[in-house]
DSSP file (Angstrom, degrees, kcal/mol; ACC not computed):
  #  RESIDUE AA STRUCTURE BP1 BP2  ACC     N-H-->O    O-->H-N    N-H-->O    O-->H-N    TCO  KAPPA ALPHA  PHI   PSI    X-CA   Y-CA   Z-CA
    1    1 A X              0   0    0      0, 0.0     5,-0.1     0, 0.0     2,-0.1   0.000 360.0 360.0 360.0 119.5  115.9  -55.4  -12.5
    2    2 A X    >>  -     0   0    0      1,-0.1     3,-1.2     3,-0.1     4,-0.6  -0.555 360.0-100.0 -80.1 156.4  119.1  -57.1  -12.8
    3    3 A X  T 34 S+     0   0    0      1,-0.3    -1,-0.1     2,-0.3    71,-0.0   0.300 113.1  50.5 -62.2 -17.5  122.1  -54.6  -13.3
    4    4 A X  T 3> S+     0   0    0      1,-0.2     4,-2.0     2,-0.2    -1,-0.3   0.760 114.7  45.8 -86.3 -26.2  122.8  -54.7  -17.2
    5    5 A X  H <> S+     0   0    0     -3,-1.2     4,-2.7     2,-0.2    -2,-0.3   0.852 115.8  43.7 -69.8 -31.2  119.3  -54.2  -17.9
    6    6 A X  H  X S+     0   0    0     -4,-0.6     4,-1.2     1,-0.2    -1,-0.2   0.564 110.4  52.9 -86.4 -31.9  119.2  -51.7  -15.6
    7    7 A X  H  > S+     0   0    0      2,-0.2     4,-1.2    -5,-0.1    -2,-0.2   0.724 111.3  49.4 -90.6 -28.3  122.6  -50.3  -16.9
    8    8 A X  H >X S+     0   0    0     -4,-2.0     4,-2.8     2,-0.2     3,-0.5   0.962 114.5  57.1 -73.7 -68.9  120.8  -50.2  -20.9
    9    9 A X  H 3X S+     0   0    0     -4,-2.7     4,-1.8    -5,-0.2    -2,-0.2   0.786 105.5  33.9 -12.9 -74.3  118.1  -48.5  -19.2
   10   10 A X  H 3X S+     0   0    0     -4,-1.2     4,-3.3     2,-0.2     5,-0.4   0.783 120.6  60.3 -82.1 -32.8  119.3  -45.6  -17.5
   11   11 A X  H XX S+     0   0    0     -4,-1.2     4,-4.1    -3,-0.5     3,-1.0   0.983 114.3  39.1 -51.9 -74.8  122.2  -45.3  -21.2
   12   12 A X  H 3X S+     0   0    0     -4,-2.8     4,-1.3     1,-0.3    -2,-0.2   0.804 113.7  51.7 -60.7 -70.3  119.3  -45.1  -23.4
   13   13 A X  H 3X>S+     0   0    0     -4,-1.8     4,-0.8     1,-0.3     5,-0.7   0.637 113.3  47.7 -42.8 -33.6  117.2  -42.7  -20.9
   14   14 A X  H XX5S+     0   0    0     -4,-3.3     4,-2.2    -3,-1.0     3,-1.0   0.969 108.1  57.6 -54.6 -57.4  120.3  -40.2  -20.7
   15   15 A X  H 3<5S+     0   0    0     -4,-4.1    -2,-0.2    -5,-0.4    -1,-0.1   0.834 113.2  33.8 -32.1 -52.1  120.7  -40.3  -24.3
   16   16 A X  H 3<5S+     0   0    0     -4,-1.3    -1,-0.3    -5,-0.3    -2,-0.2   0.418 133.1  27.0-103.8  15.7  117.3  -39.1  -25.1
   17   17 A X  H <<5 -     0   0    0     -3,-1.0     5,-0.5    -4,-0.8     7,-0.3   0.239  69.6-147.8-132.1 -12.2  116.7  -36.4  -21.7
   18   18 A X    >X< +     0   0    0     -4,-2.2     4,-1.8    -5,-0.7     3,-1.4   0.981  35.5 172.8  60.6  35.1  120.1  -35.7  -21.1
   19   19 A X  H 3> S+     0   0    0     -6,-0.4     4,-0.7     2,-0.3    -1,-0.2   0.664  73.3  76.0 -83.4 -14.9  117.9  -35.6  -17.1
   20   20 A X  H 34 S+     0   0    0     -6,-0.1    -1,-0.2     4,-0.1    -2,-0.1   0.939 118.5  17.2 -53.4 -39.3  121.7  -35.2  -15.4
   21   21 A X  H <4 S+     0   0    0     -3,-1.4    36,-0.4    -4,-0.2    -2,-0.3   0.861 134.6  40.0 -86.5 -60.9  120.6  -31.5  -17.1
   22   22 A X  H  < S-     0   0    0     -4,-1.8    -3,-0.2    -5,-0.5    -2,-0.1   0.480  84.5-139.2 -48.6 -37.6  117.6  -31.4  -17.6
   23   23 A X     <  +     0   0    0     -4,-0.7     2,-2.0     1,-0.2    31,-0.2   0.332  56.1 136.4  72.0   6.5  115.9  -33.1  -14.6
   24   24 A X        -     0   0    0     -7,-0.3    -1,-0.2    -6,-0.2    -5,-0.2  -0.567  42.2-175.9 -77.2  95.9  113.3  -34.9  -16.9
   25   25 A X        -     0   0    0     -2,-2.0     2,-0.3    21,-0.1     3,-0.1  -0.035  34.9-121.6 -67.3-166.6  114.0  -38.3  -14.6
   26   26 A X        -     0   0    0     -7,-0.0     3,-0.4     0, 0.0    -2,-0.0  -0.872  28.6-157.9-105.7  94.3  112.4  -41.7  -15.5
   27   27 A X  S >  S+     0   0    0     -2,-0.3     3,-1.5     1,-0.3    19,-0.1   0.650  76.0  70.1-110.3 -53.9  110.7  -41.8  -12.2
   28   28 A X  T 3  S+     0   0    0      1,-0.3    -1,-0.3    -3,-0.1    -3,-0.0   0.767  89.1  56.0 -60.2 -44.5  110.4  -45.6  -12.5
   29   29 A X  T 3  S+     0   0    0     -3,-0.4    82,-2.0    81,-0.1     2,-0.5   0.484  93.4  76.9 -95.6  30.8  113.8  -46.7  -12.2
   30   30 A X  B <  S-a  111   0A   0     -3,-1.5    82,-0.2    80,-0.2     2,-0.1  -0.898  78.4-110.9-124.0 169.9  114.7  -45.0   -8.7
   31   31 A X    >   -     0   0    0     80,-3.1     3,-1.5    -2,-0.5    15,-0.6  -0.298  28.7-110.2 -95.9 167.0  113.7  -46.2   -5.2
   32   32 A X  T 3  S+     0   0    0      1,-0.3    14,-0.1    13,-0.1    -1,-0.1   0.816 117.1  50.8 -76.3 -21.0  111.6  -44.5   -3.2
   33   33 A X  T 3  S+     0   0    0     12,-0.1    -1,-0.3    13,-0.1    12,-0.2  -0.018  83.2 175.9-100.9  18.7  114.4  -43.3   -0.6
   34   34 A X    <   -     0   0    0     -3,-1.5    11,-2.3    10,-0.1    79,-0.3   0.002   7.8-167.6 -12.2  91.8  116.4  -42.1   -3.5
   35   35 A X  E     -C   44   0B   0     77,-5.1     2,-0.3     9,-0.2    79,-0.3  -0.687  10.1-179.4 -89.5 168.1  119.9  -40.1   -2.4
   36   36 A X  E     +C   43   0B   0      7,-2.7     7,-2.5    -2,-0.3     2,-0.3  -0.988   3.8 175.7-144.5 169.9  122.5  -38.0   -4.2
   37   37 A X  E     +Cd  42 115B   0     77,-1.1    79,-3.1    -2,-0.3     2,-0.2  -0.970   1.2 175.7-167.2 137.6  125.5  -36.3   -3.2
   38   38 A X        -     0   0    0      3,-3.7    79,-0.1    -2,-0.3    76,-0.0  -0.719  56.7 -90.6-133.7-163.2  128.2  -34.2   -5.2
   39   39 A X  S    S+     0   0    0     -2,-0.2    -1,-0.2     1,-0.1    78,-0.0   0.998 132.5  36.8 -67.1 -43.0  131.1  -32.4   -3.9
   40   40 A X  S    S+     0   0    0     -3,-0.1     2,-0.2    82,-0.0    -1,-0.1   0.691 120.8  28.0 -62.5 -36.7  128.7  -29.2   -3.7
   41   41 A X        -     0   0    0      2,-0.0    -3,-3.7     0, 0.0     2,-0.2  -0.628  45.1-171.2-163.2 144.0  125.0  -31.0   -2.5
   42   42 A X  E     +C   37   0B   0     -2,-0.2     2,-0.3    -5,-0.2    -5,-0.3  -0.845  25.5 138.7-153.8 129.7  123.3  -33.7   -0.7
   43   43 A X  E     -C   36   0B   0     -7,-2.5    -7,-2.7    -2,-0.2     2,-0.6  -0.996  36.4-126.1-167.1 179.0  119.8  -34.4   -0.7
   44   44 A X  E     +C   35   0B   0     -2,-0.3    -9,-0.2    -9,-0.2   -10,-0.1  -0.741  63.2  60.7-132.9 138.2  117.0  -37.4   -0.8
   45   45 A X    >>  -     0   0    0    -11,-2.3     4,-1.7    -2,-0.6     3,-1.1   0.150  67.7-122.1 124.1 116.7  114.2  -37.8   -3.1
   46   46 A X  H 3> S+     0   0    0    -15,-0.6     4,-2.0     1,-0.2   -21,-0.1   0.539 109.5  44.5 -53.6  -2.6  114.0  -38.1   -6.8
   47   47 A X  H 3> S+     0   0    0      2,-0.2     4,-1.0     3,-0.2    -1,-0.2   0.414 112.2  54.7-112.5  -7.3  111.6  -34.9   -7.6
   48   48 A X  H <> S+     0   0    0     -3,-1.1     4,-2.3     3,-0.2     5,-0.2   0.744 112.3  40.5 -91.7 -39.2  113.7  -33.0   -5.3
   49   49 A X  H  X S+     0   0    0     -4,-1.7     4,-2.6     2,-0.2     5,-0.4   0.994 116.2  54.6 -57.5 -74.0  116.8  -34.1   -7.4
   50   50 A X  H >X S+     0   0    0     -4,-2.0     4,-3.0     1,-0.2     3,-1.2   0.826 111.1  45.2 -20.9 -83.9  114.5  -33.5  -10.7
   51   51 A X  H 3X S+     0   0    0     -4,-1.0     4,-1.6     1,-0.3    -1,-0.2   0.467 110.7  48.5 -62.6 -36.5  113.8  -30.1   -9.7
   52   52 A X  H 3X S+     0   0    0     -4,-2.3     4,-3.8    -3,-0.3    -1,-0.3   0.869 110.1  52.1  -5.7 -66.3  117.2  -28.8   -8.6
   53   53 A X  H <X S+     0   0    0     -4,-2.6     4,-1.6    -3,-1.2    -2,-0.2   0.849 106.3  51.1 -88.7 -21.5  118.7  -29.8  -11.2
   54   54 A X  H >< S+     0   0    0     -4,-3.0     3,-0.6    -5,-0.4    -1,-0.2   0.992 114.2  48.9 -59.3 -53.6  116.2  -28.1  -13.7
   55   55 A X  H 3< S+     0   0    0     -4,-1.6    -2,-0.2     1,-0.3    32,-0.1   0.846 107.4  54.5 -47.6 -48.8  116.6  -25.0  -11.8
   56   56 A X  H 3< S+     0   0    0     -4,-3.8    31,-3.8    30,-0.1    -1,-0.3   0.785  97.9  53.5 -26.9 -65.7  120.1  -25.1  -11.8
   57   57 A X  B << S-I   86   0C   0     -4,-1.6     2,-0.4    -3,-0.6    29,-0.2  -0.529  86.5-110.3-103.6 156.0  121.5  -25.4  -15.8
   58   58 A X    >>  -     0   0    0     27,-2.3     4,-5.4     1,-0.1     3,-1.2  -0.807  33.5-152.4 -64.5 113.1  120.4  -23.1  -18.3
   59   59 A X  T 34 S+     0   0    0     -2,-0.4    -1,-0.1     1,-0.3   -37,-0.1   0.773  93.2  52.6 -61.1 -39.7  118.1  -25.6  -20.6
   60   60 A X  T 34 S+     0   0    0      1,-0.1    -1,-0.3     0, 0.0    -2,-0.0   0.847 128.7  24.2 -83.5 -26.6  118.3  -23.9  -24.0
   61   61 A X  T <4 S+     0   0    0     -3,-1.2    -2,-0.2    24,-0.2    -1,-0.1   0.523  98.8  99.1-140.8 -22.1  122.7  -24.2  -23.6
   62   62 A X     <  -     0   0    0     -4,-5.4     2,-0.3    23,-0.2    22,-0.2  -0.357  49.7-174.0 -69.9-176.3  123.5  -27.3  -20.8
   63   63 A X  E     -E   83   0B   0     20,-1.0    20,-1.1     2,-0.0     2,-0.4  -0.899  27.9-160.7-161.5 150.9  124.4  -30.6  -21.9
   64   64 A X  E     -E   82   0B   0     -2,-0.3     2,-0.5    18,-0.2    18,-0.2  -0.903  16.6-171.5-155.5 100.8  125.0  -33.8  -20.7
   65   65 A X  E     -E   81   0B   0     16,-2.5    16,-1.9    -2,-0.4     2,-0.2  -0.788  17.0-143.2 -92.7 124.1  127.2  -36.1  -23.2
   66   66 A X  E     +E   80   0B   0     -2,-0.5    14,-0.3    14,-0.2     3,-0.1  -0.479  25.1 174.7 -86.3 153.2  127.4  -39.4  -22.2
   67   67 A X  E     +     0   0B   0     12,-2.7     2,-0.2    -2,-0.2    13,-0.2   0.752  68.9   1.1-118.0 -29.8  130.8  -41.1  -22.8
   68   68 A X  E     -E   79   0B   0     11,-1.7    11,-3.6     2,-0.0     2,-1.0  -0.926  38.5-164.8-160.5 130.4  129.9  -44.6  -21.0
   69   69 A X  E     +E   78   0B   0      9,-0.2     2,-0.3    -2,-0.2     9,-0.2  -0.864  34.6 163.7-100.1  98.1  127.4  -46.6  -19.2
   70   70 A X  E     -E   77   0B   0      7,-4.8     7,-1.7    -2,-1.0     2,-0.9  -0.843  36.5-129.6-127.2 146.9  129.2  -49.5  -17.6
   71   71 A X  E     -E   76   0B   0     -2,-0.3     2,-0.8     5,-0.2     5,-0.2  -0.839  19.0-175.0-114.6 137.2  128.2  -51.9  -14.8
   72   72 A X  E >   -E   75   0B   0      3,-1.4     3,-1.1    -2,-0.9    -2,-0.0  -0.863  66.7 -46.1-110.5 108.7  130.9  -52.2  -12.0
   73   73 A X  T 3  S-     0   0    0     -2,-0.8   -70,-0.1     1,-0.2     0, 0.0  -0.395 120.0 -28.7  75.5-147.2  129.3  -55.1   -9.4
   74   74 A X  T 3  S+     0   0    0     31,-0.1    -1,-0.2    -3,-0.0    -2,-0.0   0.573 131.6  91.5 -92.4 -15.1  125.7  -54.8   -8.6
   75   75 A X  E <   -E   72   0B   0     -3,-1.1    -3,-1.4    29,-0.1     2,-0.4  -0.163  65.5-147.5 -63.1 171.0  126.7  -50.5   -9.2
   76   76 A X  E     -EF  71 103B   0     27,-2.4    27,-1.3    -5,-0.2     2,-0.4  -0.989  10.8-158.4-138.9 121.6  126.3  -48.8  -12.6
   77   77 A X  E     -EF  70 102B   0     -7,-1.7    -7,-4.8    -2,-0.4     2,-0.8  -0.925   0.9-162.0-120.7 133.5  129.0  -45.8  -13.4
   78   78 A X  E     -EF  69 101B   0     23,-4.3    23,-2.7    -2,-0.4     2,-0.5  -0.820   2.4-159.8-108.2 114.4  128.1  -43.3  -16.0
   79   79 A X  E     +EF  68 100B   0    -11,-3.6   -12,-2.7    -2,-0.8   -11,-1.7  -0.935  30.8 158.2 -92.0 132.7  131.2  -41.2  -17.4
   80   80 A X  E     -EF  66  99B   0     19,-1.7    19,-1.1    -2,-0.5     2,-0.5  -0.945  35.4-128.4-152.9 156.9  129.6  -38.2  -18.9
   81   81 A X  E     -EF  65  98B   0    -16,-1.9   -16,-2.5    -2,-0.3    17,-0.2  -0.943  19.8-150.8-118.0 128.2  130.8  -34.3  -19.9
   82   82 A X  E     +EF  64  97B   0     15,-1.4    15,-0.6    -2,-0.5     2,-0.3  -0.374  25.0 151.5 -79.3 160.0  129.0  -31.1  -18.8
   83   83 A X  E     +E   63   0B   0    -20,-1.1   -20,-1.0    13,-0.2     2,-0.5  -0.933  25.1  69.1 178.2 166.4  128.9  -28.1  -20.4
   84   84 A X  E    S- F   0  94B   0     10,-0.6    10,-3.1    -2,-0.3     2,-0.6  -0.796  75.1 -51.8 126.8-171.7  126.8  -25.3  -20.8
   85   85 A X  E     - F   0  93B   0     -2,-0.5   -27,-2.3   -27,-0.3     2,-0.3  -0.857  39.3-120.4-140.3 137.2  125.8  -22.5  -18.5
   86   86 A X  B     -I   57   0C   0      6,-1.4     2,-1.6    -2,-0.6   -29,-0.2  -0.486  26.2-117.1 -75.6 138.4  124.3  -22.1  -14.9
   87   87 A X  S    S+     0   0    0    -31,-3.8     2,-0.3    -2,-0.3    -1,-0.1  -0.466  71.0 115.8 -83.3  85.0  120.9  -20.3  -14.0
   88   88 A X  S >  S-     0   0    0     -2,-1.6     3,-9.9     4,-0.1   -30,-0.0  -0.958  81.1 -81.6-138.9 170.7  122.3  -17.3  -11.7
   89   89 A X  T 3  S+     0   0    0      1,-0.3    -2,-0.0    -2,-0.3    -1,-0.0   0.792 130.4  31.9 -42.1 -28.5  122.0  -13.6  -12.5
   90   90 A X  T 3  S-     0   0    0     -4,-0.0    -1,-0.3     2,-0.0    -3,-0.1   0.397 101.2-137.1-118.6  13.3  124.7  -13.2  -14.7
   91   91 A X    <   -     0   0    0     -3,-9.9    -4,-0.1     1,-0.1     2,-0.1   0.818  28.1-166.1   0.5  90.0  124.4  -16.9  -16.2
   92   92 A X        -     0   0    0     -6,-0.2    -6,-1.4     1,-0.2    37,-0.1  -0.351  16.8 -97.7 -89.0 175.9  127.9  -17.9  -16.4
   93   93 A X  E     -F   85   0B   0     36,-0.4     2,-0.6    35,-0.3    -8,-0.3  -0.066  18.4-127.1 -79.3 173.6  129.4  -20.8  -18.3
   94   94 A X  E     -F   84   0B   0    -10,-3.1   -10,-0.6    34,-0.1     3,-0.1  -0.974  24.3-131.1 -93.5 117.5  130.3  -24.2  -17.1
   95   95 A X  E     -     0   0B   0     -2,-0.6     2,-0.1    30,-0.3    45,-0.1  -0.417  50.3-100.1 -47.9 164.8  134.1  -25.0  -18.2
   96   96 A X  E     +     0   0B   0    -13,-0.1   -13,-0.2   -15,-0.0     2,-0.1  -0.304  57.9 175.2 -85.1-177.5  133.2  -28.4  -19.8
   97   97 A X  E     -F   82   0B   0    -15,-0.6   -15,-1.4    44,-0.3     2,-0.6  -0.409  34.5-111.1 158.0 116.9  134.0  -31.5  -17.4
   98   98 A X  E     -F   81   0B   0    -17,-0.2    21,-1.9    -2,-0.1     2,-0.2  -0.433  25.8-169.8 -86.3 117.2  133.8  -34.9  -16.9
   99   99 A X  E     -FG  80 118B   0    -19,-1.1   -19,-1.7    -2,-0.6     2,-0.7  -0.689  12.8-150.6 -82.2 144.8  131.5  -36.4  -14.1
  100  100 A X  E     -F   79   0B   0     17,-2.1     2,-0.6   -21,-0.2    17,-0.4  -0.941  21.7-160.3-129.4 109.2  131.8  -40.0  -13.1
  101  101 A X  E     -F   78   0B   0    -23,-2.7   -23,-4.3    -2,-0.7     2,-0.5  -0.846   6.6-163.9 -96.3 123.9  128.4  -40.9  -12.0
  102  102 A X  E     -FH  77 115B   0     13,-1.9    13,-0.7    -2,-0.6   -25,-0.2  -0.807   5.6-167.2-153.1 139.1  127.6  -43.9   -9.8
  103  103 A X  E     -F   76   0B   0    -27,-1.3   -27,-2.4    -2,-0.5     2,-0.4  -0.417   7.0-162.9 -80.3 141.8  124.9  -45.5   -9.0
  104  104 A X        -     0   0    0      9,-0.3     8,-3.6    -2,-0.2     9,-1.9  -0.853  22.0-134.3-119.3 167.7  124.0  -48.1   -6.4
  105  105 A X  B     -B  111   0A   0     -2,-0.4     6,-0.2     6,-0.2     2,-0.2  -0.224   7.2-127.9 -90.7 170.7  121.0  -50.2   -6.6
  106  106 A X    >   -     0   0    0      4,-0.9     3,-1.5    -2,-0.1    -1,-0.1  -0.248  47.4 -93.2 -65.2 168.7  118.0  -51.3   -3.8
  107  107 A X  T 3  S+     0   0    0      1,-0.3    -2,-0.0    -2,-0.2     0, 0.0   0.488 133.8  56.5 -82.7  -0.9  117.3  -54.9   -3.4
  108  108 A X  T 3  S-     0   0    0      2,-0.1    -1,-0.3  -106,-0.0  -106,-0.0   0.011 125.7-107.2-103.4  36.8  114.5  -54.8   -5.9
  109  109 A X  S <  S+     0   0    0     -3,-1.5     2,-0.2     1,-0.2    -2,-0.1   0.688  73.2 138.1  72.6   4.6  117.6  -53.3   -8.5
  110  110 A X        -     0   0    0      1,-0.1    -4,-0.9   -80,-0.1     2,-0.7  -0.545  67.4 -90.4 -92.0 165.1  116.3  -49.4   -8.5
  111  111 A X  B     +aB  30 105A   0    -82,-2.0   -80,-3.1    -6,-0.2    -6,-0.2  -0.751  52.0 165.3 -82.3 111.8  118.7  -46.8   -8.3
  112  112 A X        +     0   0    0     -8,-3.6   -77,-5.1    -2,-0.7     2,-0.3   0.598  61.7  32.8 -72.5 -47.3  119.2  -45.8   -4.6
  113  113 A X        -     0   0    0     -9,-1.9    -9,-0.3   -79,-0.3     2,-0.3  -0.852  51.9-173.6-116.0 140.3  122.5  -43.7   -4.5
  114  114 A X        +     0   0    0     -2,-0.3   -77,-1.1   -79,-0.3     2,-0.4  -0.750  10.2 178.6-156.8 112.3  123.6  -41.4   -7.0
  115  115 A X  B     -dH  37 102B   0    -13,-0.7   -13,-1.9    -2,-0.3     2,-0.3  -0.986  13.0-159.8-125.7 127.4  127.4  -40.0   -6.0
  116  116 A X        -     0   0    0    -79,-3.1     2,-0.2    -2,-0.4   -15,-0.2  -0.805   6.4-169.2 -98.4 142.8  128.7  -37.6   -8.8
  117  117 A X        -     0   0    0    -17,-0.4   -17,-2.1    -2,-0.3     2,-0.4  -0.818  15.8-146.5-116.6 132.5  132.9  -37.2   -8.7
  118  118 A X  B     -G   99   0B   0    -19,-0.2   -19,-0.2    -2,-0.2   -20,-0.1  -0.996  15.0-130.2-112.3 138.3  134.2  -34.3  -11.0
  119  119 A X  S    S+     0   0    0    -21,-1.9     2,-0.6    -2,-0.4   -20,-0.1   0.691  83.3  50.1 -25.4 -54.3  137.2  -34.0  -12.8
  120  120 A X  S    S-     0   0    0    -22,-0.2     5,-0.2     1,-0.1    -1,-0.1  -0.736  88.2 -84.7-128.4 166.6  138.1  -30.8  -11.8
  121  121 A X     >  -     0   0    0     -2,-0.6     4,-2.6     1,-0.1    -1,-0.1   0.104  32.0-122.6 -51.3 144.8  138.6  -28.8   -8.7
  122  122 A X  H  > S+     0   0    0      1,-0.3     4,-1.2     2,-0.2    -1,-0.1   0.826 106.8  52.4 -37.9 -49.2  136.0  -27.1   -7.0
  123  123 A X  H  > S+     0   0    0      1,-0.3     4,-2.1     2,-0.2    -1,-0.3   0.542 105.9  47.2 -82.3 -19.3  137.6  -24.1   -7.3
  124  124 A X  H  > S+     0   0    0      2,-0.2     4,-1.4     1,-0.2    -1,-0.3   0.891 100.4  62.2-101.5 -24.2  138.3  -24.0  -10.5
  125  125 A X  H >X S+     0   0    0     -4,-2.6     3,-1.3    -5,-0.2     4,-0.9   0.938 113.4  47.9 -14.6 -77.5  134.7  -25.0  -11.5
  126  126 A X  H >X S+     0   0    0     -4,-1.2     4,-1.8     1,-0.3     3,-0.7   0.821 110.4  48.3 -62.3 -48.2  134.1  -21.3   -9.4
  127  127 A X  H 3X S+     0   0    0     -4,-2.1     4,-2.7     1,-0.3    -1,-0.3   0.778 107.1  55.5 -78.8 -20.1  136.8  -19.3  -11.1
  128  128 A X  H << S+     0   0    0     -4,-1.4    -1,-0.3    -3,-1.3   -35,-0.3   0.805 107.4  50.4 -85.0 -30.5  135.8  -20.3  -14.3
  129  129 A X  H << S+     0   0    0     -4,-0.9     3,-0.4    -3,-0.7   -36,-0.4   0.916 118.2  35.0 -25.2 -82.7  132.5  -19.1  -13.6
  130  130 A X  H  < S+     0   0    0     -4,-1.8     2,-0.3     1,-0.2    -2,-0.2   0.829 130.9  33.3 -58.7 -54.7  133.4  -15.9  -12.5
  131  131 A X  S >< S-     0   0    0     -4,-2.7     3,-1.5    -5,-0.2    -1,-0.2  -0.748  78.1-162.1-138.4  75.4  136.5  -15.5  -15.0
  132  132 A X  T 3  S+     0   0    0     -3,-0.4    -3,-0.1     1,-0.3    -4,-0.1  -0.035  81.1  19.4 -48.7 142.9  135.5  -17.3  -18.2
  133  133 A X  T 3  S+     0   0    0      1,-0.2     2,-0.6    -5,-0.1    -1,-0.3   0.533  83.6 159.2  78.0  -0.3  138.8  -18.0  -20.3
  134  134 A X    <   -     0   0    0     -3,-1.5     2,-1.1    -7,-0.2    -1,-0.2  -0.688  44.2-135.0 -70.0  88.4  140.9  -17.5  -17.2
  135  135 A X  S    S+     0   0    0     -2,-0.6    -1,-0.1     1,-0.0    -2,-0.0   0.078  76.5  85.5 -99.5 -12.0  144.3  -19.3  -18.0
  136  136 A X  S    S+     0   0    0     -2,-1.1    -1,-0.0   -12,-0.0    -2,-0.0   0.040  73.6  40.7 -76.2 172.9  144.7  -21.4  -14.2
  137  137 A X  S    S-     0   0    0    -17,-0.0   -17,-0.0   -10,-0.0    -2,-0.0  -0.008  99.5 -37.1  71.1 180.0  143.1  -24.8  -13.6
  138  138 A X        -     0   0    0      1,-0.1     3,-0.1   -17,-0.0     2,-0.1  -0.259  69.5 -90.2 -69.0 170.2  142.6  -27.9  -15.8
  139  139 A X        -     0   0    0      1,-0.2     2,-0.1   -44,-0.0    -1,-0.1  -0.232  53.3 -85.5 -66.1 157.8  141.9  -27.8  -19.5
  140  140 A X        -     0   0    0      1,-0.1     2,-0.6   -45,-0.1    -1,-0.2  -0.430  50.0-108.2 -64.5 155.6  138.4  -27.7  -20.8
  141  141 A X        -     0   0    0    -59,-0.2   -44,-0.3    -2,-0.1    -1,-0.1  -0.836  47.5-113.4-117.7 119.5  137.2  -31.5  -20.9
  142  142 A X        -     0   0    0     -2,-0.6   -45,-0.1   -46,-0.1    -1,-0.1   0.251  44.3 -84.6 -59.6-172.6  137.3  -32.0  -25.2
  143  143 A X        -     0   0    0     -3,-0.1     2,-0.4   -47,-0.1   -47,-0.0  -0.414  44.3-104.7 -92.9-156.6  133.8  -32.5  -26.6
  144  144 A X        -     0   0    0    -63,-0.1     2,-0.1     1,-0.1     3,-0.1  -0.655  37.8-121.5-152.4 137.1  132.2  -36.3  -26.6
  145  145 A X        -     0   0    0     -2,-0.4    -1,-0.1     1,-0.1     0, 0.0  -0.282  42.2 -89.6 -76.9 143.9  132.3  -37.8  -30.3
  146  146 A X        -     0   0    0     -2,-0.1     2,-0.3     1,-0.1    -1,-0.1  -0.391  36.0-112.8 -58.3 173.7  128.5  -38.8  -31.6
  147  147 A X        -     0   0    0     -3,-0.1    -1,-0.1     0, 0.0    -3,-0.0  -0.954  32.1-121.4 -88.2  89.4  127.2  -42.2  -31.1
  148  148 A X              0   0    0     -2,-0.3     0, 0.0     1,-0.2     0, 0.0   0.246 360.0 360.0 -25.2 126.7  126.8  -43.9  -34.5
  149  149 A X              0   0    0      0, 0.0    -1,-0.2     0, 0.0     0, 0.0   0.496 360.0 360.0 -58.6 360.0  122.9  -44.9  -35.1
């Protein structure tokens, strides 16, 4: 799959599963040796990915807003904002935040790599967690404008 089709693909599949959140992947467009890595995580397999990352976010309150699907090379970077809340006892919130997702391809064009960068500090990610509203750290990342039909 050459990289803009590939790049239309994976736009439109965010759009309607939000799967950054959700974990409902499209199975079809990743390689069979799939990795991912964030600052927190590293691990290899898409259903192992799926299934994390359902456990992880609360489903009824995460989000995954897309802002842009662009192809950089033969990679594809996704700009997107989180928000929402994480599945531990006390499900605390997410401050919102923009992740810059990108992917690199296989030689048949599937998605191989998947390296999430966030916007803001680890730490503050944590504190915010702990101690919603807490005045330190970056600003909340504002909310992503609709996509006209």
């Amino acid at each position: 799959m050459a990289a803009g089709e590939m790049a239309s693909a994976l736009d439109e599949a965010l759009r309607s599963n939000g799967w950054f959140v959700t974990g409902r992947v499209d199975a079809s467009l990743f390689s069979e040796g799939f990795f991912f890595s964030d600052p927190q995580v590293s691990l290899t397999g898409v259903d192992k990915y799926a299934e994390g990352v359902a456990k992880l976010f609360n489903q009824e309150e995460s989000r995954c807003d897309v802002i842009s699907t662009e192809v950089d090379g033969e990679d594809i970077v996704v700009n997107w904002r989180l928000s929402g809340r994480i599945n531990l006892p006390f499900n605390p919130p997410i401050k919102p935040y923009i992740v810059t997702t990108t992917f690199e391809r296989d030689s048949d064009g599937l998605l191989s790599t998947q390296r999430d960068e966030f916007s803001i500090a680890g730490w503050d990610i944590l504190l915010h967690a702990v101690f919603p509203g807490h005045p330190f750290g970056a600003d909340p990342a504002p909310p992503v404008p609709p996509v006209a039909s």
